[in-house]
C-alpha positions as CSV (number, residue, x, y, z in Angstrom):
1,X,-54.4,2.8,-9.1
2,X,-53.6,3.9,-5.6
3,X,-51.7,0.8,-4.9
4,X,-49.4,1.3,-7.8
5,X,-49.1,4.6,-6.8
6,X,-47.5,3.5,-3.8
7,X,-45.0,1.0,-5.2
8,X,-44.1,3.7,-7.5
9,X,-43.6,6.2,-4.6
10,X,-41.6,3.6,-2.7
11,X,-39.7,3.1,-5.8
12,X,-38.6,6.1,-6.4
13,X,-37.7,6.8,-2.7
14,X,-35.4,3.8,-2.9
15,X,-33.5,4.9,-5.5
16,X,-33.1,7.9,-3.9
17,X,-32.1,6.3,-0.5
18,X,-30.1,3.0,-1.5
19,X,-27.3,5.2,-3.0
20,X,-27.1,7.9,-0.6
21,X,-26.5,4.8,2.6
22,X,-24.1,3.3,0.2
23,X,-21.8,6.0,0.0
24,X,-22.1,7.1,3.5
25,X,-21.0,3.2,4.6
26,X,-18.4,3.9,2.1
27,X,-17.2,6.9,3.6
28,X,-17.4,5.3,7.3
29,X,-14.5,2.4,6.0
30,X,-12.7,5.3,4.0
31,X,-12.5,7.2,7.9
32,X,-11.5,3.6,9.4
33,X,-8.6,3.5,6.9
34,X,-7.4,7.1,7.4
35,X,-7.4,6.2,11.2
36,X,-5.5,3.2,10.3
37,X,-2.9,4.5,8.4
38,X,-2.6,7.8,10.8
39,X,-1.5,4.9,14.0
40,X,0.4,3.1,11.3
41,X,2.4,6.8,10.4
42,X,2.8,6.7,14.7
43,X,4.1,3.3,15.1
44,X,6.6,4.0,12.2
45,X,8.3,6.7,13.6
46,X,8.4,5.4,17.0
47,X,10.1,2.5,15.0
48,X,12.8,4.8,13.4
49,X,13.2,7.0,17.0
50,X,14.2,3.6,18.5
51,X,16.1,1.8,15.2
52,X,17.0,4.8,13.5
53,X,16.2,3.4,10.4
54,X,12.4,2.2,8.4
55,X,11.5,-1.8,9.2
56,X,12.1,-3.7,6.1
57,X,8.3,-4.8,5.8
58,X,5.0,-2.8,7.3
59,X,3.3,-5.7,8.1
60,X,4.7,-9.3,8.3
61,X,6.4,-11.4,5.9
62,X,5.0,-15.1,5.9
63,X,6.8,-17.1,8.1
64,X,6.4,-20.7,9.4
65,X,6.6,-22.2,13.6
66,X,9.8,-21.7,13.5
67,X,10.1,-17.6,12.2
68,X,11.3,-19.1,8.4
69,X,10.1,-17.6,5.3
70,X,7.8,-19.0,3.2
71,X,5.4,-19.2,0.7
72,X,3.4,-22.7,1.8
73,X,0.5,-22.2,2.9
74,X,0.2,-25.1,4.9
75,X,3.0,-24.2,6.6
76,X,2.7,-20.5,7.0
77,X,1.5,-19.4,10.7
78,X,-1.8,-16.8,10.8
79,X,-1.0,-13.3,10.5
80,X,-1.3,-12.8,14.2
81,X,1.1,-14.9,14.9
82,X,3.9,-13.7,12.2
83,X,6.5,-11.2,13.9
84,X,5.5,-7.8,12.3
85,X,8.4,-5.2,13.5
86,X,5.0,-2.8,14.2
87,X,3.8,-5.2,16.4
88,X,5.1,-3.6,20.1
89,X,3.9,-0.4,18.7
90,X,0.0,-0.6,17.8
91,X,-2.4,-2.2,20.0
92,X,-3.9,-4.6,17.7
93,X,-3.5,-6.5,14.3
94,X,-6.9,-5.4,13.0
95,X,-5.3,-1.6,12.6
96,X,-3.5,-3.4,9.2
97,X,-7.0,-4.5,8.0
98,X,-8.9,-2.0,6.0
99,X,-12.7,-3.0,6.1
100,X,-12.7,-2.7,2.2
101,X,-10.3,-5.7,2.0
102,X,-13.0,-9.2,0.6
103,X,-9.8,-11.0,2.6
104,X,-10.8,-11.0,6.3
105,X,-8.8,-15.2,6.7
106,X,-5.6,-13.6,8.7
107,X,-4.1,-17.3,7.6
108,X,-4.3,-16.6,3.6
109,X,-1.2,-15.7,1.9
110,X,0.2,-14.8,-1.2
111,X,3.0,-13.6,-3.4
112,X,3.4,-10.0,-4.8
113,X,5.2,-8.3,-7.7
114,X,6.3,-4.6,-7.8
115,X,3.8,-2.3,-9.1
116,X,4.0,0.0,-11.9
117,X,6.1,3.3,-11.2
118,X,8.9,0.9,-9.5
119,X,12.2,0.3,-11.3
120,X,11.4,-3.4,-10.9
121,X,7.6,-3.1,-12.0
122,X,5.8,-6.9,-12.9
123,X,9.0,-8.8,-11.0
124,X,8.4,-10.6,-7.9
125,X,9.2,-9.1,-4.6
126,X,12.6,-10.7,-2.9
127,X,14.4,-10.1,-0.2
128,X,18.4,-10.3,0.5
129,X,18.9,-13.5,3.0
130,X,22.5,-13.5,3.3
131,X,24.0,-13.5,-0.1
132,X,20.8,-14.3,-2.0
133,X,18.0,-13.1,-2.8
134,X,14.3,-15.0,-2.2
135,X,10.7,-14.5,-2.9
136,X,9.0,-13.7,0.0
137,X,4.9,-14.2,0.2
138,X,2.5,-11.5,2.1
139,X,-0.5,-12.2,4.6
140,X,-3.5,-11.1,2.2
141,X,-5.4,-10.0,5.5
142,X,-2.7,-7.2,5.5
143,X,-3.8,-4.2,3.3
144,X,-1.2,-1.8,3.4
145,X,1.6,-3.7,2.6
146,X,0.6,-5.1,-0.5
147,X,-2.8,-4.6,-2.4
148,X,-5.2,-6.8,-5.0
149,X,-4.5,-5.7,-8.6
150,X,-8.1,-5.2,-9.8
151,X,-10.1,-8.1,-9.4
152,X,-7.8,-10.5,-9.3
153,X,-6.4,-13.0,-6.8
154,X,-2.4,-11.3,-7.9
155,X,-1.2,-8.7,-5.2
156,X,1.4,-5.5,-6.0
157,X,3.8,-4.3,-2.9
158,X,3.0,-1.2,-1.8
159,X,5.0,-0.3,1.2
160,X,9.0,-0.4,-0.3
161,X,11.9,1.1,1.2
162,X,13.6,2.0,-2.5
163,X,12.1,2.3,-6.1
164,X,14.1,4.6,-8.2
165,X,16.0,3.8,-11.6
166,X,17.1,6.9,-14.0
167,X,14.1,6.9,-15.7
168,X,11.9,7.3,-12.3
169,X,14.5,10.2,-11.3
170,X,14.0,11.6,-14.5
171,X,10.1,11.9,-13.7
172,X,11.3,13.3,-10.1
173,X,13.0,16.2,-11.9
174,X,10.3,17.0,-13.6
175,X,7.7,17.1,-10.7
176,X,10.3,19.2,-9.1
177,X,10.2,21.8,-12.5
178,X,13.7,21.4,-12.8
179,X,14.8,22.7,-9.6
180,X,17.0,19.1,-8.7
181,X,19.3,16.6,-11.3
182,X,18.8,13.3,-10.1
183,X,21.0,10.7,-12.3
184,X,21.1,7.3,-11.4
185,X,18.7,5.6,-9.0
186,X,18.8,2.9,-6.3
187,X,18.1,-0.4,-9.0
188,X,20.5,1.2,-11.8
189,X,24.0,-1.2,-12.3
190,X,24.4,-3.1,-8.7
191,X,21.4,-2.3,-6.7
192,X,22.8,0.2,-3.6
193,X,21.9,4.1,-3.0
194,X,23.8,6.1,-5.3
195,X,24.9,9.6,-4.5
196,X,22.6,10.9,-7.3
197,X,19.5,9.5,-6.0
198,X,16.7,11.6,-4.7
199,X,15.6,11.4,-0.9
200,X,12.0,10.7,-1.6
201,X,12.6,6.7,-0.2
202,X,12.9,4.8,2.8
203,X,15.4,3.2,3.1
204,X,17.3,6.7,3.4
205,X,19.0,8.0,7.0
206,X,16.9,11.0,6.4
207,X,14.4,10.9,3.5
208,X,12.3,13.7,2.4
209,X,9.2,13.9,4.4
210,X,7.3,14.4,1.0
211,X,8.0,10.5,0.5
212,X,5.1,7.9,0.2
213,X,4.7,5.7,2.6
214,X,2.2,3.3,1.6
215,X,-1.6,3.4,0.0
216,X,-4.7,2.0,0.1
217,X,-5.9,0.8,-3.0
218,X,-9.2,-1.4,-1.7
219,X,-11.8,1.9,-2.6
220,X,-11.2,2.1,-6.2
221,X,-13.8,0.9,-9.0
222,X,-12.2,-0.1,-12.3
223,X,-13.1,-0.3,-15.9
224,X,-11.8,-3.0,-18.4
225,X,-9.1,-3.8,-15.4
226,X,-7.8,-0.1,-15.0
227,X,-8.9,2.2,-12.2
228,X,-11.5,4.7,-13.1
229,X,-10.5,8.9,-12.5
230,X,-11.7,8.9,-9.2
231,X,-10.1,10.6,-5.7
232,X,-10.3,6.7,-3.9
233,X,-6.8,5.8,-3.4
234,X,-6.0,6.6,0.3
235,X,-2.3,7.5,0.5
236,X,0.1,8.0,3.5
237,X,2.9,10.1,3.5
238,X,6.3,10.5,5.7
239,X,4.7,13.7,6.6
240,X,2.1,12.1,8.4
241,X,-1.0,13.2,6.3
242,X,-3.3,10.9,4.9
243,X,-4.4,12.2,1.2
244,X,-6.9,11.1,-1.1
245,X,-5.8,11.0,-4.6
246,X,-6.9,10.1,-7.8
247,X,-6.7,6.1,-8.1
248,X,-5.6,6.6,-11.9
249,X,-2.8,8.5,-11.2
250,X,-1.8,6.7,-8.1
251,X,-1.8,3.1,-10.4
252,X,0.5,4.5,-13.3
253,X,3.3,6.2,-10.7
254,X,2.6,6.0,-6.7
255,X,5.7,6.8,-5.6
256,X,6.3,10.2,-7.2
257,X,3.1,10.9,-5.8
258,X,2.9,14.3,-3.6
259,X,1.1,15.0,-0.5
């Protein structure tokens, strides 16, 4: 009887103590991030003092030896050896990594589609090389750039210098309780800024400060392939605060997101 008394003792201590380290580790890689994306938020603007404009990607884009896009992996160099526009401007690659992130391989890549609240939500991310457009593929090492969609292997960009359509300025209007009337966004007609866009992007001279940056989405638990209601989602805005928001939210419209 005595024995069982103590297993039953130490059983119940353990439940009380297993869940109370987890979230405390938890909470340690949720301060790591914020630190991240706070020296991020740094490099960036020391980036736009000297360029006077956002870098087209936060991290890298894949390239091979010789600086080329690409989406073969066999050919694609590690991520600490892909130019990243940040790169004079932080001390170390590991500040893109968040410790949440299973993909630690800095040589892994992948493709990524445009996530939901972008005008070109589901379709894979391009860029403009010369007159046409290409897929481009992402290091998966890189966490604030793109991030995993659930549980899956399939990555969504995250950092994005414009996003809006009508319908997204639209939602903006609303946010704003009427107080702006923005028409047509950056991907209505022929994709270019419009003068009836709103300033909450990028690729803007002078974009509201209240713009998103980029988010973390590695902290979020999910249920049947949705995020659950839950303040995970670690977001950075132009204003320099990091905010955690509710990973729900954040997944059906992360752009119109405020700090």
């Amino acid at each position: 009887m005595e024995l069982l008394t103590v297993i039953a003792i130490i059983a119940i201590l353990a439940a009380i103590i297993f869940p109370v380290a987890g979230t405390v580790r938890e909470n340690a890689r949720k301060s790591r991030c914020t630190s991240n994306l706070s020296q991020i938020f740094v490099a960036l603007q020391n980036y736009k003092d000297d360029y006077r404009a956002y870098p087209p990607v936060l991290g890298a884009y894949a390239v091979d030896a010789n600086g080329n896009l690409t989406c073969n992996a066999g050919q694609a160099v590690p991520f600490n050896l892909a130019p990243k526009p940040l790169g004079t401007y932080l001390k170390n690659d590991e500040i893109f990594y968040c410790p949440n992130n299973p993909i630690d391989d800095k040589r892994l890549i992948t493709p990524a589609v445009y996530p939901q609240g972008h005008a070109l939500a589901g379709q894979p991310v391009q860029v403009r090389v010369g007159n046409n457009f290409v897929p481009v593929c992402f290091y998966r090492y890189d966490s604030y750039s793109t991030g995993r969609i659930g549980q899956s292997n399939n990555h969504e960009l995250h950092y994005t210098l414009f996003w809006s359509n009508q319908q997204l300025n639209q939602r903006e209007n609303q946010l704003n309780g009427g107080l702006t009337n923005y028409g047509l966004g950056y991907y209505d007609g022929t994709p270019g800024p419009k003068p009836t866009d709103n300033p909450r992007q990028l690729g803007y001279r002078n974009p509201d400060t209240t713009a998103v940056v980029t988010w973390c989405s590695y902290h979020r638990s999910y249920s049947g392939g949705v995020p659950t209601r839950a303040r995970a989602d670690i977001v950075l805005f132009l204003t320099g605060n990091v905010k955690v928001v509710d990973s729900y939210e954040m997944f059906q419209s992360p752009y119109t997101m405020r700090p």
